[in-house]
C-alpha positions as CSV (number, residue, x, y, z in Angstrom):
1,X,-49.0,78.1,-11.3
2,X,-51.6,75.5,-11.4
3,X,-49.5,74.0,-14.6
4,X,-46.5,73.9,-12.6
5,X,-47.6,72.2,-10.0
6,X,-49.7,69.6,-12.0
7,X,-46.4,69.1,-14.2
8,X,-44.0,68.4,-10.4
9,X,-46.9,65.8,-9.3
10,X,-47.0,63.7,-12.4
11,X,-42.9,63.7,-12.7
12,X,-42.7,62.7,-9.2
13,X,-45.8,59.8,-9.6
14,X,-43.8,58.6,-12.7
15,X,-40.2,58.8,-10.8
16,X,-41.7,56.6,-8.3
17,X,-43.4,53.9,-10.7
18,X,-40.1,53.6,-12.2
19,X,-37.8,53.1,-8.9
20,X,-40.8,50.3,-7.9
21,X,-40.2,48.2,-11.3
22,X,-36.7,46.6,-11.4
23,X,-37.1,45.6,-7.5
24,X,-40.2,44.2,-8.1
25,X,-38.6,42.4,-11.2
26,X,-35.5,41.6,-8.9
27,X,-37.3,40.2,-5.8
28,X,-40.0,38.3,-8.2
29,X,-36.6,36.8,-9.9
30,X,-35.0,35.8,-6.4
31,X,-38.5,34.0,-5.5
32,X,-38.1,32.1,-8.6
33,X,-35.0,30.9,-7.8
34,X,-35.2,30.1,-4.6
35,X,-38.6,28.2,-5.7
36,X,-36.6,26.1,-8.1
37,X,-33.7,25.4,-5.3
38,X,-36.6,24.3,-2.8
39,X,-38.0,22.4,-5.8
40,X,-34.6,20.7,-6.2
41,X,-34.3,20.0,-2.6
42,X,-37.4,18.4,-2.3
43,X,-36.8,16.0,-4.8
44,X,-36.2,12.4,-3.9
45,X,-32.6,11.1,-5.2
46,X,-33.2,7.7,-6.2
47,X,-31.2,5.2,-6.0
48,X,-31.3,1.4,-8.2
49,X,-28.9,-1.3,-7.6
50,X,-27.8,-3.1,-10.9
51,X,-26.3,-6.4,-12.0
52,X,-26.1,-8.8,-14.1
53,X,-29.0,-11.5,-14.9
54,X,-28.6,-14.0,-11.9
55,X,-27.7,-15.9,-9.7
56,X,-24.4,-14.5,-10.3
57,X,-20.6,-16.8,-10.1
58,X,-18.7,-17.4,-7.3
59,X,-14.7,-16.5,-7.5
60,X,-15.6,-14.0,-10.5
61,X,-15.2,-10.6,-10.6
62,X,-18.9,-8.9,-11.6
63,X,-19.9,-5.4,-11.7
64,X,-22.7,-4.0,-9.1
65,X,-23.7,-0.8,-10.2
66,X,-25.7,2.2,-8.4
67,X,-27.9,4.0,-10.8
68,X,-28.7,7.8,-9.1
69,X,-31.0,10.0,-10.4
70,X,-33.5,12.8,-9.4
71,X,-36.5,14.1,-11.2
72,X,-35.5,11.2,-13.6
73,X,-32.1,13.0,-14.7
74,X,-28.8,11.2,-14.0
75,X,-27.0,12.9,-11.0
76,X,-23.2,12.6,-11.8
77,X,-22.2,14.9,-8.7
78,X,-22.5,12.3,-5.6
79,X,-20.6,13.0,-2.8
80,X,-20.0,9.7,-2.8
81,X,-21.2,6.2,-3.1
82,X,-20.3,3.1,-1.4
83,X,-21.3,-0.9,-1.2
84,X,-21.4,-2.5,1.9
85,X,-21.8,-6.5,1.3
86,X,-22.2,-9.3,3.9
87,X,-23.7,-13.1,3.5
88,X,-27.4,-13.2,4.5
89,X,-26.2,-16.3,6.7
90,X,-23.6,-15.0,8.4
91,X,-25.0,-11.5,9.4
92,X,-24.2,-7.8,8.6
93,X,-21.5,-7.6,11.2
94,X,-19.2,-9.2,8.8
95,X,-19.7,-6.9,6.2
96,X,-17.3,-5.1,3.5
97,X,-17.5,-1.8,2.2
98,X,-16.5,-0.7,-1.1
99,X,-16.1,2.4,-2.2
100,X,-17.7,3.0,-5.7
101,X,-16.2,5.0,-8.5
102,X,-18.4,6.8,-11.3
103,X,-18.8,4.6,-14.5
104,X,-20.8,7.0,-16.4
105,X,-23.7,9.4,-16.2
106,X,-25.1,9.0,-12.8
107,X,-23.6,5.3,-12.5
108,X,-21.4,4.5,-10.0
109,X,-19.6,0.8,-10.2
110,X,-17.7,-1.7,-8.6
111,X,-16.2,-4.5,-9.1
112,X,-16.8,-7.8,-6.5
113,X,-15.5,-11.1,-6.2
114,X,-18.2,-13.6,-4.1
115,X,-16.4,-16.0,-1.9
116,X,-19.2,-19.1,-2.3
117,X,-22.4,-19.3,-3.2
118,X,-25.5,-18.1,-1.0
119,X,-27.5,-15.1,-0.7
120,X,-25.7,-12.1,0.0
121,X,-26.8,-8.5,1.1
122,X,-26.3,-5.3,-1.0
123,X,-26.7,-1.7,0.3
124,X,-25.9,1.1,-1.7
125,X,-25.2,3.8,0.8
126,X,-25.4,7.0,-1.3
127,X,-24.9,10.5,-0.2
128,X,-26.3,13.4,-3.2
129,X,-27.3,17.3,-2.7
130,X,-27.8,16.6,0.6
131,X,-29.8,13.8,0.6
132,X,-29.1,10.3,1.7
133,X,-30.7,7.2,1.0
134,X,-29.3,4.0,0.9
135,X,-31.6,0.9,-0.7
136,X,-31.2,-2.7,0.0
137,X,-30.7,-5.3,-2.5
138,X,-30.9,-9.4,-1.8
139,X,-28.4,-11.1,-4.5
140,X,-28.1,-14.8,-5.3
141,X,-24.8,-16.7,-5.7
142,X,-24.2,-19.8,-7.4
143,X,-21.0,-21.9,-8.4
144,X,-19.0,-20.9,-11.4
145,X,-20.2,-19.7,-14.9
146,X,-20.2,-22.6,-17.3
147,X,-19.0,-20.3,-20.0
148,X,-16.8,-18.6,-17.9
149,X,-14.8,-21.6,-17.4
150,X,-14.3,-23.0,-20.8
151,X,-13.5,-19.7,-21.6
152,X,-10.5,-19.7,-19.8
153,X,-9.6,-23.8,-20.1
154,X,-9.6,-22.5,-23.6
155,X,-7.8,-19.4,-23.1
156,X,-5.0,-18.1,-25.7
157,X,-3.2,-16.0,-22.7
158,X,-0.9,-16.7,-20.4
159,X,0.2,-14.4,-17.5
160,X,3.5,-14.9,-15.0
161,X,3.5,-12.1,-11.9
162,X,6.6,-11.9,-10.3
163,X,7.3,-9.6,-7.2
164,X,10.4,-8.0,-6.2
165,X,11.5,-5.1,-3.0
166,X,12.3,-1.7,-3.5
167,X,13.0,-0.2,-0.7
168,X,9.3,0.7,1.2
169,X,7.4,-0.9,-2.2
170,X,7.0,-4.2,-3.8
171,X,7.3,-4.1,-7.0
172,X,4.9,-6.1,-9.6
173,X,5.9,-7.3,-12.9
174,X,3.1,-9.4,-15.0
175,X,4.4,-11.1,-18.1
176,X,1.9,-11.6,-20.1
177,X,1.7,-13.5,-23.9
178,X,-0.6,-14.4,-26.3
179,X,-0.4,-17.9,-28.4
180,X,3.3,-17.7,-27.3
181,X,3.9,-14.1,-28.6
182,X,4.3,-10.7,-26.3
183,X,1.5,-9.4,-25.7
184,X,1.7,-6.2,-26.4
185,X,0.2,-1.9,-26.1
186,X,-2.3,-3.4,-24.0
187,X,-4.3,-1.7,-20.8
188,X,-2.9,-3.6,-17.0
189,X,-4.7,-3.3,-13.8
190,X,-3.7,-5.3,-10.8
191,X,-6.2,-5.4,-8.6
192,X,-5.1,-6.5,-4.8
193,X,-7.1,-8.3,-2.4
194,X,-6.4,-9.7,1.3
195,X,-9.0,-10.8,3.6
196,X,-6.7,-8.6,5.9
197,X,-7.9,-5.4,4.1
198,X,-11.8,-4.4,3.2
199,X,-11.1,-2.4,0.0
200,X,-9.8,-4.0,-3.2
201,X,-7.1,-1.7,-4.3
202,X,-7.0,-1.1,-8.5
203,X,-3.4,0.4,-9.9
204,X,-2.5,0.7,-13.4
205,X,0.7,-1.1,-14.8
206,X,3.1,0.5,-17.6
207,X,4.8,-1.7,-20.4
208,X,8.6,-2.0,-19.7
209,X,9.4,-4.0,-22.3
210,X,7.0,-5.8,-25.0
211,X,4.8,-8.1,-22.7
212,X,6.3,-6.7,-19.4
213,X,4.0,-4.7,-17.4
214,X,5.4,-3.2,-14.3
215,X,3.7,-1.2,-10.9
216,X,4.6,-0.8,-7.5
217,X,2.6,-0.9,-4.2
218,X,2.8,-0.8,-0.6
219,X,1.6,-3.7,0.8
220,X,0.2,-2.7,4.3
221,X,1.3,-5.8,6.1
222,X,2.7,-9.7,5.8
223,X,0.6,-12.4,4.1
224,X,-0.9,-13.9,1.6
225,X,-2.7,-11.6,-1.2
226,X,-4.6,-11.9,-4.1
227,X,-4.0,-10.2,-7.4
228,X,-6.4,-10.3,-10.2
229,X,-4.2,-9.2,-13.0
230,X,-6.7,-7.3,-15.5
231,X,-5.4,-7.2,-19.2
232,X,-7.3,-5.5,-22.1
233,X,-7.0,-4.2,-25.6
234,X,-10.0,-2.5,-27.0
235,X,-9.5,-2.4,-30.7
236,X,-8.7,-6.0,-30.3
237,X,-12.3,-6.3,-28.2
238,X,-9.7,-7.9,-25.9
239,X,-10.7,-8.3,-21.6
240,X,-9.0,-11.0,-20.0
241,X,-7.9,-11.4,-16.0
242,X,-6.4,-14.2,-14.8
243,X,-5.6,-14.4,-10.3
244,X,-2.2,-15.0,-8.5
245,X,-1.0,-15.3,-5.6
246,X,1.8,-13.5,-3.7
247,X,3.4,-13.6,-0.5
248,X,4.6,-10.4,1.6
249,X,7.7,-11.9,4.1
């Protein structure tokens, strides 16, 4: 009898060691998690606003770039990220904002054309795993790039936009030609500017005919605007944009 009942208390002890181990294991695994989620969370998302080597040109377009990261890793998952510019002299109510688009691993990139030189205002308003932070960069302006103007009293390349209605669009045709010949399987962007809108706007062209690169767009009102016609070829280690200007009746 004594057996039996020694044999019921030492199945029941071990039945109840048993039950206690995976929920032990499971809420020790959840704490763990939830240690590395605060963990996360508490990390700073930084935030480092890059261009290149100045003062930089006027009436050029140059890249600013965001660089995020947290714990030193790139974060490629921001909400978003977007530039607001304004000259230091004239004040931050005449701002522009510009929304950035992701260049590469945690690097987030536009493209900006300064006006005149000066010393202009950067901020990098940056929204990442719910954090925010938005640093403030002081960037100096100066007249054209020596190089940059040889470069194109030099150039090989000549573009012709022309502009034509259909219907609720306008469309945009960019013959472009190289020593005299078409120009040809290359990569077109127009990019549109108007000091009546705040974004620059960036659409891709297609080739029509050999040389011919076509898009349309909705202009949002009348005026004068400013297209940057973007031409590349990468085998050919080719990038080359030359402005226009069109008229909206």
């Amino acid at each position: 009898m004594k057996k039996t009942i020694f044999s019921l208390l030492l199945i029941v002890i071990l039945a109840a060691c048993g039950s206690d181990s995976p929920e032990g294991s499971s809420s020790s695994n959840k704490e763990e998690g939830n240690g590395e989620k605060e963990e996360m969370a508490a990390s700073p998302v930084n935030v480092e606003i890059i261009t290149t080597d100045q003062p930089l040109p006027t009436q050029e377009n140059v890249d600013i770039t965001a660089e995020v990261t947290q714990n030193d890793e790139p974060v490629s998952d921001a909400e978003y990220v977007e530039f607001e510019i304004w000259s230091t002299e004239k004040g931050q109510e005449t701002s522009e904002k510009i929304q950035a688009v992701q260049a590469g691993e945690g690097e987030y990139t536009i493209q900006y054309n300064f006006p005149q030189s000066g010393s202009y205002q950067v901020i990098a308003h940056t929204q990442a795993r719910g954090l925010h932070t938005m640093p403030q960069k002081e960037i100096t302006v100066e007249g054209e790039a020596q190089e940059e103007e040889h470069s194109h009293a030099t150039s090989p390349f000549d573009v012709t936009l022309e502009k034509s209605q259909q219907e609720e669009k306008t469309s945009l045709s960019a013959t472009i030609t190289k020593d005299g010949s078409a120009f040809e399987n290359g990569e077109i962007t127009f990019e549109i500017s108007s000091s009546q809108t705040e974004k620059h706007q960036y659409i891709d062209a297609e080739e029509s005919e050999p040389g011919v690169y076509e898009a349309a767009h909705s202009f949002p009102s009348e005026g004068t605007y400013t297209v940057q016609v973007h031409f590349e070829k990468p085998s050919e280690e080719i990038h080359q944009h030359q402005e226009k200007e069109i008229t909206i009746p």
